[in-house]
C-alpha positions as CSV (number, residue, x, y, z in Angstrom):
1,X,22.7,-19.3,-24.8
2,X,26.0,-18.1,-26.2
3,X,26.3,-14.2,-26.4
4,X,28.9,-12.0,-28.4
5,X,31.3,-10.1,-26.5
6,X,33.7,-7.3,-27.0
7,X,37.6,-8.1,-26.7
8,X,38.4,-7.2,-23.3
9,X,34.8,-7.3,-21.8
10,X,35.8,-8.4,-18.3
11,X,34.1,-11.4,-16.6
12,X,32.1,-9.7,-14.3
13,X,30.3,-7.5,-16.9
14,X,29.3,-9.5,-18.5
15,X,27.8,-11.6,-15.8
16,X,26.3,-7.7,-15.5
17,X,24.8,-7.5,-18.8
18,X,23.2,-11.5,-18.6
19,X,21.3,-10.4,-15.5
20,X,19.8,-7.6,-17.2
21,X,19.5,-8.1,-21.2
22,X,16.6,-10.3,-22.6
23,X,18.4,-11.8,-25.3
24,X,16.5,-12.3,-28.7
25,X,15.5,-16.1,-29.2
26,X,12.4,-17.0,-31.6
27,X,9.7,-18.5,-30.4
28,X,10.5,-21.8,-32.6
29,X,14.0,-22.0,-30.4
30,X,12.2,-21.3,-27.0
31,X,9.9,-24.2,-28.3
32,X,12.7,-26.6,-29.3
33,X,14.7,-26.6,-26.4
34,X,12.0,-26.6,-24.0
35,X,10.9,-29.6,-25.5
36,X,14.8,-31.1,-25.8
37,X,14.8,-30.3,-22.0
38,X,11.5,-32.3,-21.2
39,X,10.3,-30.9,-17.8
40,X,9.5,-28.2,-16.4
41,X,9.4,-27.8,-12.6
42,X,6.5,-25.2,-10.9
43,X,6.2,-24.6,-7.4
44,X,3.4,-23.6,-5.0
45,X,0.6,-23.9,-7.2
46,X,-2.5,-25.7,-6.1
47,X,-5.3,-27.0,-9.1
48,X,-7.8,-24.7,-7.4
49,X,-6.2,-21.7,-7.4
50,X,-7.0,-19.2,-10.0
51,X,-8.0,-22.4,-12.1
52,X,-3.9,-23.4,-12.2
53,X,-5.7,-27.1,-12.7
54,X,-7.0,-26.1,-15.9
55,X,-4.0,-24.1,-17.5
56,X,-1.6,-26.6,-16.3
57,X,-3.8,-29.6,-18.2
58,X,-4.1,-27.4,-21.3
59,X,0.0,-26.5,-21.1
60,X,0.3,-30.2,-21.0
61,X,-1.9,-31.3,-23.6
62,X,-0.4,-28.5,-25.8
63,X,3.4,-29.7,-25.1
64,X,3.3,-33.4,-24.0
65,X,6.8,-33.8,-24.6
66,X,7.3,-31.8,-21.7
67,X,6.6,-33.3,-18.0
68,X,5.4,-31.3,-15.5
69,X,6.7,-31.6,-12.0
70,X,4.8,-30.1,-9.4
71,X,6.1,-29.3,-6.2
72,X,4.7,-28.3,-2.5
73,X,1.3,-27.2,-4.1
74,X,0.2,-25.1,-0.6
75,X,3.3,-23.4,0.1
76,X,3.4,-19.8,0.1
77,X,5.4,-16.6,-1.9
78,X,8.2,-16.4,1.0
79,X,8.2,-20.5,0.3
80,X,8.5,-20.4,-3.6
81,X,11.9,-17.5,-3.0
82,X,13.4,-19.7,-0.3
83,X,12.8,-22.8,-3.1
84,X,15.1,-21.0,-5.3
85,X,18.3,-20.1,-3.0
86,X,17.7,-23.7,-1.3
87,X,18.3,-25.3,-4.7
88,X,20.5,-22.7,-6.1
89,X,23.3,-25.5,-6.8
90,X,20.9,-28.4,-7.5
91,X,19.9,-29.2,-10.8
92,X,17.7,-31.7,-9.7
93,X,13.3,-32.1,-9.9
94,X,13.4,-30.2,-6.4
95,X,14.9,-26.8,-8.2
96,X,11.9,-24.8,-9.5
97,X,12.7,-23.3,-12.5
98,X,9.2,-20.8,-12.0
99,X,7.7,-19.1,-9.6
100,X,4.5,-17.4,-9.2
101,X,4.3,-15.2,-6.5
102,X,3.1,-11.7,-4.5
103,X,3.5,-8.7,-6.3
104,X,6.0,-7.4,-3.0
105,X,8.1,-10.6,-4.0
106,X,9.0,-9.9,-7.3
107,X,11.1,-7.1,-6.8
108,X,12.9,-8.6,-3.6
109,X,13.5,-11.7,-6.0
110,X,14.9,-9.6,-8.3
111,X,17.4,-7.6,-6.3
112,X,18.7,-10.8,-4.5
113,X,19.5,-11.9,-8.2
114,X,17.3,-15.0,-8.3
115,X,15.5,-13.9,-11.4
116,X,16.2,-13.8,-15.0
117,X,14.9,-11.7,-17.7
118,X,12.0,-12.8,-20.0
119,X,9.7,-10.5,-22.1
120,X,6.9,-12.8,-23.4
121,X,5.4,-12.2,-26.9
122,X,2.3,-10.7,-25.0
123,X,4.7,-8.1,-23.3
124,X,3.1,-5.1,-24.4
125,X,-0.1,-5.8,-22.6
126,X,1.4,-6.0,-20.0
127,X,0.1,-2.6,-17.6
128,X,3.5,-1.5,-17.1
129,X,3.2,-0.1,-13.3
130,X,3.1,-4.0,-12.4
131,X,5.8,-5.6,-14.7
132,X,10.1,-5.0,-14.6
133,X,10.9,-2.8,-17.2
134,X,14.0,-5.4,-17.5
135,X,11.9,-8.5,-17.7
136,X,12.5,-9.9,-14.4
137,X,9.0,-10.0,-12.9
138,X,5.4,-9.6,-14.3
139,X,2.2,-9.5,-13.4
140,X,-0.6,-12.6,-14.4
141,X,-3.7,-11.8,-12.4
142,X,-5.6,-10.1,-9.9
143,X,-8.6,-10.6,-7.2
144,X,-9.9,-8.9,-4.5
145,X,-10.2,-10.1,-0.8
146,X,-12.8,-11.8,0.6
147,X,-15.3,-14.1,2.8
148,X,-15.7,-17.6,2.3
149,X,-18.8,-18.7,5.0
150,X,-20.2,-21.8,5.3
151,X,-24.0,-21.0,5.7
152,X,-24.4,-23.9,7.3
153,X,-22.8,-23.2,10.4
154,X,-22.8,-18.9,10.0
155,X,-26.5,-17.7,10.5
156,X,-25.5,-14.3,9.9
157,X,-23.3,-14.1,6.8
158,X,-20.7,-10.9,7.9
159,X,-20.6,-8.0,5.4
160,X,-17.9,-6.2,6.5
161,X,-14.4,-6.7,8.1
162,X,-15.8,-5.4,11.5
163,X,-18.6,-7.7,11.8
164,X,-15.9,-10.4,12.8
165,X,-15.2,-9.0,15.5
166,X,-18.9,-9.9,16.8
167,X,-19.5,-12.6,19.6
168,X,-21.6,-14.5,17.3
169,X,-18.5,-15.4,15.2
170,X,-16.2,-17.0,18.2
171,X,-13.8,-19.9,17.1
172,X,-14.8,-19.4,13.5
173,X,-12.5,-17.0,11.3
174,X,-9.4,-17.6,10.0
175,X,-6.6,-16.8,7.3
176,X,-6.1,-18.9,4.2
177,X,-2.3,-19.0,5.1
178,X,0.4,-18.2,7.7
179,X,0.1,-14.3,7.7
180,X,4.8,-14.7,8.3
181,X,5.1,-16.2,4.8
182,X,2.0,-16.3,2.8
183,X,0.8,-13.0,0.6
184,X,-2.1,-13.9,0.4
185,X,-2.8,-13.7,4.5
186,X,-0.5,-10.8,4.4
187,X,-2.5,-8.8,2.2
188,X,-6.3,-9.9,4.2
189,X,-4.0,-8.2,7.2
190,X,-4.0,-5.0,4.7
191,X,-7.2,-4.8,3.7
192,X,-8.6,-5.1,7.3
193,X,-6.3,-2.7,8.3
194,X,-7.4,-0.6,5.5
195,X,-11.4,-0.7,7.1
196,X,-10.5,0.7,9.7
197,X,-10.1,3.9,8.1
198,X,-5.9,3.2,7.7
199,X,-3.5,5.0,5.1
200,X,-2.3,1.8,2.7
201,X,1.0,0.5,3.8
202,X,2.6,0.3,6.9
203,X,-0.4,2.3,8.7
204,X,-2.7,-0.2,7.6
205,X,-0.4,-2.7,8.2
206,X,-0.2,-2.0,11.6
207,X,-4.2,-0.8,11.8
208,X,-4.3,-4.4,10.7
209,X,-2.2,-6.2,13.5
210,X,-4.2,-4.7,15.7
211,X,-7.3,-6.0,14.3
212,X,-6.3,-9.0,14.2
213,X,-5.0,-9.3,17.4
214,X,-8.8,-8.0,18.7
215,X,-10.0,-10.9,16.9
216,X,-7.6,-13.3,18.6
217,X,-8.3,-11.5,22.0
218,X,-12.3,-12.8,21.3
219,X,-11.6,-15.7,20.7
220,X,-12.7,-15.7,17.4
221,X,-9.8,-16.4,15.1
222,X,-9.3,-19.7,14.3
223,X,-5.0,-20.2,14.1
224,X,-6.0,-22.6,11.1
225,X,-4.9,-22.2,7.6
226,X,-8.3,-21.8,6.1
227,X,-9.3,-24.2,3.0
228,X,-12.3,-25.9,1.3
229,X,-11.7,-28.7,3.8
230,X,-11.7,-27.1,6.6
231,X,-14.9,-24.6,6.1
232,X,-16.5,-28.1,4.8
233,X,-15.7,-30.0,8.1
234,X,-16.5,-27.1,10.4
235,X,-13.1,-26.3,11.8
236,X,-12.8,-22.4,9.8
237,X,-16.3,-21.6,9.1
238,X,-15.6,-18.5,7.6
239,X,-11.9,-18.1,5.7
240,X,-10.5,-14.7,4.1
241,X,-8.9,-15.6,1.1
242,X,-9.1,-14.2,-2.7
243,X,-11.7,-14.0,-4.2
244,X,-10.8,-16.8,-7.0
245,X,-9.9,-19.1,-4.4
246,X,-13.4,-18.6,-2.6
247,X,-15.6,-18.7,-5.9
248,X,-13.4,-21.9,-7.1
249,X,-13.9,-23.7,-3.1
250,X,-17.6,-22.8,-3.9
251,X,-17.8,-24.9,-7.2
252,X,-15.7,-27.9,-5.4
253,X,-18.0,-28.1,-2.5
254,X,-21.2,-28.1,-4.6
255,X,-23.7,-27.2,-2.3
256,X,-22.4,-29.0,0.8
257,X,-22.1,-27.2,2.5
258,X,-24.1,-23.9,0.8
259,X,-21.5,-21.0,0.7
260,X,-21.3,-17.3,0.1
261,X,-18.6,-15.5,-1.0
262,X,-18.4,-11.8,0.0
263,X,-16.8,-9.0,-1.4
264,X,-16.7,-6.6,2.3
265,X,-18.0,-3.1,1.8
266,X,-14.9,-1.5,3.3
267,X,-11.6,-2.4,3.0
268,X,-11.9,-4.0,-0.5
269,X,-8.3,-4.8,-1.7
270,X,-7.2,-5.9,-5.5
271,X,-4.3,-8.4,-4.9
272,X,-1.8,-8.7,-8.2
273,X,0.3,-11.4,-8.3
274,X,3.8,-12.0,-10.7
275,X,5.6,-14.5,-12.8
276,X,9.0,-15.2,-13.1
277,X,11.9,-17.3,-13.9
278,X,14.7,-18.6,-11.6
279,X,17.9,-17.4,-11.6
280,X,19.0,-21.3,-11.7
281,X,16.4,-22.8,-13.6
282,X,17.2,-26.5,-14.7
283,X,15.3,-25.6,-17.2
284,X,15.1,-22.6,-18.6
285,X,13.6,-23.2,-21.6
286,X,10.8,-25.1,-20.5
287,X,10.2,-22.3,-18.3
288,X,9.9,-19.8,-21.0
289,X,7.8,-21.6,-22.9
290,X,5.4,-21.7,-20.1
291,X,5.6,-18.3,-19.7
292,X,5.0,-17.5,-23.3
293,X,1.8,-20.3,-22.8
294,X,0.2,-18.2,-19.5
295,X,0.3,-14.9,-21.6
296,X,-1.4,-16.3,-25.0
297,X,-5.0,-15.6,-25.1
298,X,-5.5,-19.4,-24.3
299,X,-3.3,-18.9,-20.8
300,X,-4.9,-16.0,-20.0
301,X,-8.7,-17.1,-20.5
302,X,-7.7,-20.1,-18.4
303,X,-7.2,-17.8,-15.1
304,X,-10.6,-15.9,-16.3
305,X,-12.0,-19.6,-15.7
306,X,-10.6,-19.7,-12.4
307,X,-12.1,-16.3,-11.4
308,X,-9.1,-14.1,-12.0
309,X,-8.8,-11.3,-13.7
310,X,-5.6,-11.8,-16.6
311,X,-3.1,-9.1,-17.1
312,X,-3.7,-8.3,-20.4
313,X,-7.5,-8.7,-19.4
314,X,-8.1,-5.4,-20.5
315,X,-6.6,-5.6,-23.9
316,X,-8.4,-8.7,-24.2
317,X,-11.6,-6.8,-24.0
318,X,-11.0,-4.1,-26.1
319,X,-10.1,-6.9,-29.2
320,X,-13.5,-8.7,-28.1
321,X,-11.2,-11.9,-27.2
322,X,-13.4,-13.1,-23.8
323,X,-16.3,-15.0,-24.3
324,X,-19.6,-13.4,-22.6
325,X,-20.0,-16.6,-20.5
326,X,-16.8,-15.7,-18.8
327,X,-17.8,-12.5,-17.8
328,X,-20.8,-13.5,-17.1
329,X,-19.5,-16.2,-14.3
330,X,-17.7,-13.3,-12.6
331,X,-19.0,-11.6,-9.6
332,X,-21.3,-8.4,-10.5
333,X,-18.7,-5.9,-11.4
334,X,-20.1,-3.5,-8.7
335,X,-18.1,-5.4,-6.5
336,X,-14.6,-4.8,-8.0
337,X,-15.8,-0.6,-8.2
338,X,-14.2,0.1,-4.9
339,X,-11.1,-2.0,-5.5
340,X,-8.0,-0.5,-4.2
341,X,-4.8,-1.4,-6.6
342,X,-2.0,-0.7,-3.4
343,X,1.7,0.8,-5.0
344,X,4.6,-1.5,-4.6
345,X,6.1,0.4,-2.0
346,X,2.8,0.4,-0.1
347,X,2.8,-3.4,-0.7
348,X,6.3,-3.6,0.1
349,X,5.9,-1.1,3.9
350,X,2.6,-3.7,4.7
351,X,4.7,-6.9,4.1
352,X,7.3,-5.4,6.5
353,X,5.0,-4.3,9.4
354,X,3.0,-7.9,8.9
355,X,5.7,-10.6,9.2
356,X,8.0,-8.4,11.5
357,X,4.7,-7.6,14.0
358,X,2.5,-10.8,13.5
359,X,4.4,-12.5,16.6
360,X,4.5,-10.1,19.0
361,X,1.3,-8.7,18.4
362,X,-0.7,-11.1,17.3
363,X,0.6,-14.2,18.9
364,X,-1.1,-16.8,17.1
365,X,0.9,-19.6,15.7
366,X,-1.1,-20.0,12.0
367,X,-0.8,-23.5,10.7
């Protein structure tokens, strides 16, 4: 996009000012050149997470011009930012031009410079104590963490983070990711850290650690990146994981094996997650124009299919704009009551104190 520039502006402001500014381009341009540029490359996204499967198939149907290449579908947040510098100077279908990732990732994104600035149409709905007041990052959803069990092979469904420490749950609990690189397992670190009776952030993270490594010491964690599969097939019979990711594995499974997802009584942690844009997106447009998609009401009632709660889910509400089914196939909202929302810099301390402590300890390769 070509911007106007005083006489004399040097080069390096102005390289300044394009990090920072969100320049002012209709809708109808965004569209146009999105659709010119024909593809638009996502990253770490899996169909069953937060219903992705559902608002990727109605982004497609709504633009078909545009192709959609998907790319590493399991990898985690650290992954997606790695992505990014790894492909800074390839314009190629391996260069994401989005990224959805942890909330502590955003920021970190941004400050490396590996963001660019987009306010969506939707902006103002936005909470703004999770969105960049530049642009850079913003938040799409939340969950909180829990239990997926197969009842199957758990007699005794655990209610709480410290009933996993029992001896009736040996070789059966596990993380759904590597707790080094994924948010997700870096956060269920937080949360059981945070039953313990831990101040949110590095406390926690380190109350955390130390649960963990307890569990390990038991012989109860399972150093397998907990999925549908693997709860199905017997290897994790009980996985931490959001509690989107655990309602949606109990629709694909079906009954077989019967699950329950549980929200623990202590310890209950609200998980937000951001969008943004790269830096070096091959195409930029196209990734705008999917942003501007996951932020109209029909993006954002696609996550509330998945299980997540939308950013503007609140605003939603208040116009009357979510159908009652929707809530209704929500967990009680009881559940959500005791929800802790941690700060950014309590997010940011816990991320620290997990992937710099998981090693040593922990000691459990996760894979």
């Amino acid at each position: 996009m070509m911007i106007r520039t005083a006489l004399g502006m040097t080069a390096s402001l102005v390289a300044s000012l394009s990090a920072t500014v969100v320049f002012a381009q209709s809708f109808a341009d965004i569209e146009a050149a999105a659709k010119a540029e024909g593809m638009l490359t996502t990253v770490a996204l899996p169909h069953d997470w937060c219903g992705y499967g559902g608002v990727i198939d109605g982004f497609k149907a709504k633009y078909p011009e545009i192709k959609v290449n998907e790319l590493n579908p399991d990898a985690g947040s650290a992954d997606e930012v790695e992505a990014i510098k790894a492909n800074k100077d390839n314009k190629g279908p391996q260069a994401p031009d989005v990224i959805d990732v942890g909330l502590a990732y955003g920021p970190s994104a941004k400050a490396d410079g590996l963001t660019q600035a987009h306010k969506v149409a939707a902006w103002a709905e936005i909470p703004d104590g999770i969105k960049d007041v530049d642009g850079h990052w913003y938040a799409d959803y939340y969950g909180v963490m829990s239990f997926l069990v197969n009842k199957d092979l758990v007699e005794n469904v655990p209610q709480d983070w410290a009933d996993l420490l029992k001896p009736e749950y040996a070789g059966q609990v596990s993380l759904a990711g590597d707790p080094r690189a994924s948010n997700q397992a870096i956060l269920a670190v937080l949360a059981a850290g945070m039953s313990t009776g831990a101040a949110p952030g590095e406390a926690a993270g380190k109350a955390g650690l130390e649960f963990f490594k307890a569990l390990n010491d038991a012989g109860n964690f399972v150093p397998v990146i907990g999925k549908a599969g693997t709860l199905a097939q017997g290897t994790t019979p009980i996985v931490i994981m959001w509690d989107y990711n655990a309602l949606a594995a109990r629709d694909t499974l079906a009954g077989n094996p019967p699950v329950e997802v549980v929200v623990p009584k202590s310890g209950v942690l609200a998980g937000v997650y951001v969008q943004a844009i790269s830096a070096y997106a091959p195409q930029p447009n196209a990734a705008k124009l999917w942003m501007e998609y996951l932020y109209s009401d029909e993006g954002q009632l696609g996550w509330l299919k998945g299980y997540c709660h939308p950013a503007r889910f609140n605003a939603m509400a208040a116009a009357s704009k979510i159908p009652q089914d929707l809530l209704d196939a929500l967990p009680p909202a009881a559940a959500y009551e005791a929800a802790y929302f941690p700060t950014l810099e309590e997010v940011d301390a816990n991320k620290a104190a997990v992937t710099g402590g998981w090693d040593a300890t922990v000691g459990a390769n996760v894979e």
